[in-house]
PARO-793825 format. One record per residue (C-alpha): residue in three letters; z, x, y. Coordinates in steps of 0.5 Angstrom, whole numbers, always signed. Each point is the difference from the previous one (the first is absolute). Layout:
N
+------+-------+-------+-------+
! code !     Z !     X !     Y !
+------+-------+-------+-------+
!  ALA !     Z !     X !     Y !
...
+------+-------+-------+-------+
END
This chain:
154
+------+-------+-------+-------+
! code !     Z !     X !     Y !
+------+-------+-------+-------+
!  UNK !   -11 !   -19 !   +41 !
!  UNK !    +7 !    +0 !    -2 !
!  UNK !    +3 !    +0 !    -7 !
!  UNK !    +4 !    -3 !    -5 !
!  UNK !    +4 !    +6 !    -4 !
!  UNK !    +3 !    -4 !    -5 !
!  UNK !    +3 !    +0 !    -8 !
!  UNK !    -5 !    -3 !    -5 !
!  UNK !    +1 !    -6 !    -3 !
!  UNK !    -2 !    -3 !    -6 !
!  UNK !    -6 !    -4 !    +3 !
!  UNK !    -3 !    +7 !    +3 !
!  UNK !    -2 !    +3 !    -7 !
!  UNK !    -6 !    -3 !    -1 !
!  UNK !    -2 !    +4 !    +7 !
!  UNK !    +4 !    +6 !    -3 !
!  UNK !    -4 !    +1 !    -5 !
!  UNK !    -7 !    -1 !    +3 !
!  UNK !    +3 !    +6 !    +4 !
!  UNK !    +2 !    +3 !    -6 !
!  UNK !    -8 !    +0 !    -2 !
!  UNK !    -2 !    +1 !    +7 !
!  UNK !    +4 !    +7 !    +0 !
!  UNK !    -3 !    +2 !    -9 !
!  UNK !    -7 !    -1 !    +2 !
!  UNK !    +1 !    +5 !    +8 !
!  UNK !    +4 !    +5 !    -5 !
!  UNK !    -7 !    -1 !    -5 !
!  UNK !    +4 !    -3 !    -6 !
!  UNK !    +0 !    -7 !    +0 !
!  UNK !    -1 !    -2 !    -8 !
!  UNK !    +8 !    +4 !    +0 !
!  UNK !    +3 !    -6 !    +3 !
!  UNK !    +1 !    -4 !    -6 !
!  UNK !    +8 !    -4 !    +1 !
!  UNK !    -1 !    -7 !    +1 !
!  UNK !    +3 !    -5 !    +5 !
!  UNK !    +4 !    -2 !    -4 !
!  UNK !    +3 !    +7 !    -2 !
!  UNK !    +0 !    +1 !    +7 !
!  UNK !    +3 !    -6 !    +3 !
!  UNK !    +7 !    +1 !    -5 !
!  UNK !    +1 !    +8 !    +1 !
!  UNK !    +0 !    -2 !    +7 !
!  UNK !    +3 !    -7 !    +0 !
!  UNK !    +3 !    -1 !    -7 !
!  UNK !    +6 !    +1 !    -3 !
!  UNK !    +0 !    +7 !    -1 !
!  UNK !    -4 !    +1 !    +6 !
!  UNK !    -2 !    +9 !    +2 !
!  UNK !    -3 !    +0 !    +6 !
!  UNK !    +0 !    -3 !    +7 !
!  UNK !    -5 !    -1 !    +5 !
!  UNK !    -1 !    -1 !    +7 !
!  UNK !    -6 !    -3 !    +4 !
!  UNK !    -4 !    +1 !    +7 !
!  UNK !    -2 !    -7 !    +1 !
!  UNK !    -6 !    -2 !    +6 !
!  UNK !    +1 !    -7 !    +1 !
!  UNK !    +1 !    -2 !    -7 !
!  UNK !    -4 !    +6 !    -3 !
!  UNK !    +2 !    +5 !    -3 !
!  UNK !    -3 !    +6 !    +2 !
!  UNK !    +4 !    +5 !    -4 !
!  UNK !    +6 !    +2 !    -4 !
!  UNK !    +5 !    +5 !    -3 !
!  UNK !    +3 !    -1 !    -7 !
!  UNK !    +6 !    +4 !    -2 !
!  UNK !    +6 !    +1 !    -4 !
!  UNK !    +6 !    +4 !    -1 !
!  UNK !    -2 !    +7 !    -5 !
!  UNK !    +6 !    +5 !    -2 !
!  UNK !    -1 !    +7 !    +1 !
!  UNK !    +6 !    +4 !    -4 !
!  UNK !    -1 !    +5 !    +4 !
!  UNK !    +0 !    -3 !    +6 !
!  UNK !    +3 !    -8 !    +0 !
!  UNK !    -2 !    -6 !    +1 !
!  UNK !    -7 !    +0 !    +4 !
!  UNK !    -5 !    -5 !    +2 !
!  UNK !    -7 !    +0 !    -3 !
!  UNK !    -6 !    -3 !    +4 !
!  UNK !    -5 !    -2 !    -7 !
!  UNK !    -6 !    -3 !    +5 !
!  UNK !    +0 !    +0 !    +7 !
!  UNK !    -7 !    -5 !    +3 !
!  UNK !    -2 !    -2 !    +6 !
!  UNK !    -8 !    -3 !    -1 !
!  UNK !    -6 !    +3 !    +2 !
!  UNK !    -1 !    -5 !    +6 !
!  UNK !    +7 !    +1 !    +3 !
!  UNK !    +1 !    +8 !    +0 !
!  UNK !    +1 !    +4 !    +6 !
!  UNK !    +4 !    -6 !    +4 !
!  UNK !    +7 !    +4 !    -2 !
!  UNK !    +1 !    -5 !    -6 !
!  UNK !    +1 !    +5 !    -4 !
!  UNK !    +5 !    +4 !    +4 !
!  UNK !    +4 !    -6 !    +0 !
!  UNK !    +1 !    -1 !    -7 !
!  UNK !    +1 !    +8 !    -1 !
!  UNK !    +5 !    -1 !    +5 !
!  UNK !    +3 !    -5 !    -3 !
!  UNK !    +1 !    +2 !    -7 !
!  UNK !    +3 !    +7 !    +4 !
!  UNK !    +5 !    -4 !    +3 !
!  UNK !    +1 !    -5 !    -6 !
!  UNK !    +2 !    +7 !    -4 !
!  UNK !    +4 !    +2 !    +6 !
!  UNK !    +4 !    -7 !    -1 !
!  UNK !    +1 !    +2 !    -6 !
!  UNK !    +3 !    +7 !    +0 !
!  UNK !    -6 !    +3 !    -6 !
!  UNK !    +0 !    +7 !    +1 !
!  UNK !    -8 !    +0 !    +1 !
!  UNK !    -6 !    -3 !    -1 !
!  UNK !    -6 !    +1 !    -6 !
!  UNK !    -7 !    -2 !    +1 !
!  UNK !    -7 !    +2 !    -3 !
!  UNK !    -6 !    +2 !    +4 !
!  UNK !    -7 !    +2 !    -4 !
!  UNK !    -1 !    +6 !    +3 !
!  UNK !    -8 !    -2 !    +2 !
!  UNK !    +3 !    -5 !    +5 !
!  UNK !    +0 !    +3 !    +6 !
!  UNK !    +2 !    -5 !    +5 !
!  UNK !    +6 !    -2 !    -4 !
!  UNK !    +2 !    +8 !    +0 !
!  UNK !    -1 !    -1 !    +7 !
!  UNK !    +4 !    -5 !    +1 !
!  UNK !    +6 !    +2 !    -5 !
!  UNK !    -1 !    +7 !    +4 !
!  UNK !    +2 !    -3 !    +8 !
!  UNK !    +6 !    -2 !    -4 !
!  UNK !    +1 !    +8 !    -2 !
!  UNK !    +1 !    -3 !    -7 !
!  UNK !    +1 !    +5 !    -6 !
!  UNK !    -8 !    -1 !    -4 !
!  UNK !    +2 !    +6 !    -7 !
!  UNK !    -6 !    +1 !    -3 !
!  UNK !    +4 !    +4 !    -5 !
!  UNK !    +2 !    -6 !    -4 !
!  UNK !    -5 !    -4 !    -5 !
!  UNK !    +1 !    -7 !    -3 !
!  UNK !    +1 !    -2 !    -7 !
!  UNK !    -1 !    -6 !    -3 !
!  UNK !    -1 !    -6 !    -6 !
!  UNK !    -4 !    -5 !    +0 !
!  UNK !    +3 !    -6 !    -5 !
!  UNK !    -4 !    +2 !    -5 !
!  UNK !    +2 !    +6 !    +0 !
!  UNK !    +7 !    -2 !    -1 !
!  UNK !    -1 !    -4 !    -5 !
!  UNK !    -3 !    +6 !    -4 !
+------+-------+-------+-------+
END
């Protein structure tokens, strides 16, 4: 079985985002998945778009994804942050993963960032595995803040 790595076009966000649903309900938080397609769409293809994609592709299906966008550090620089890195349930131990992981490594080399960010649930044993063979850094020091829009609005 040979795949296709290649950037995500418009016409792949309704799959992204059954990808999407498909990681919220294996991370035990579906009803957390409240943007639209719409919204969706226009961040990634819009006029003021955040995020890029790529895809592994099986003959026309998409099998897994990787979306990711340039984040700012001011201690660090310009550095990558990969937001949701996917490969569904069927298709998972055939290096699908390894491919896109590897791509986006190299599309931050390309770039000349000056690291790589991304979030691992620390319950997810098999992701920390696979970050690991890469000897990435997991810190267990930091702590994640957030707002919801409601919140904001407040």
């Amino acid at each position: 079985m040979s795949f296709i790595v290649r950037t995500a076009v418009k016409e792949d966000c309704v799959r992204l985002m059954e990808l999407v649903n498909e990681l919220a309900v294996f991370e035990k938080a579906p009803h957390e998945v409240t943007v639209t397609l719409e919204e969706f769409i226009e961040a990634g293809f819009g006029q003021n778009k955040v995020w890029d994609a790529i895809v592994a592709e099986d003959n026309g299906f998409i099998a897994g994804f990787a979306i990711y966008y340039t984040r700012y550090s001011t201690w660090k620089g310009r550095r990558l942050y990969l937001e949701d890195f996917i490969v569904t349930e069927s298709y998972r131990g055939r290096g699908i993963g390894k491919l896109l992981f590897e791509t986006v490594l190299q599309h931050a080399k390309d770039k000349n960032f000056n690291g790589m960010n991304w979030q691992v649930l620390d319950w997810n044993e098999p992701a920390i595995n696979f970050y690991k063979k890469y000897h990435a850094d997991l810190d267990p020091e930091w702590l994640n803040g957030s707002f919801t829009k409601e919140q904001i609005m407040k």
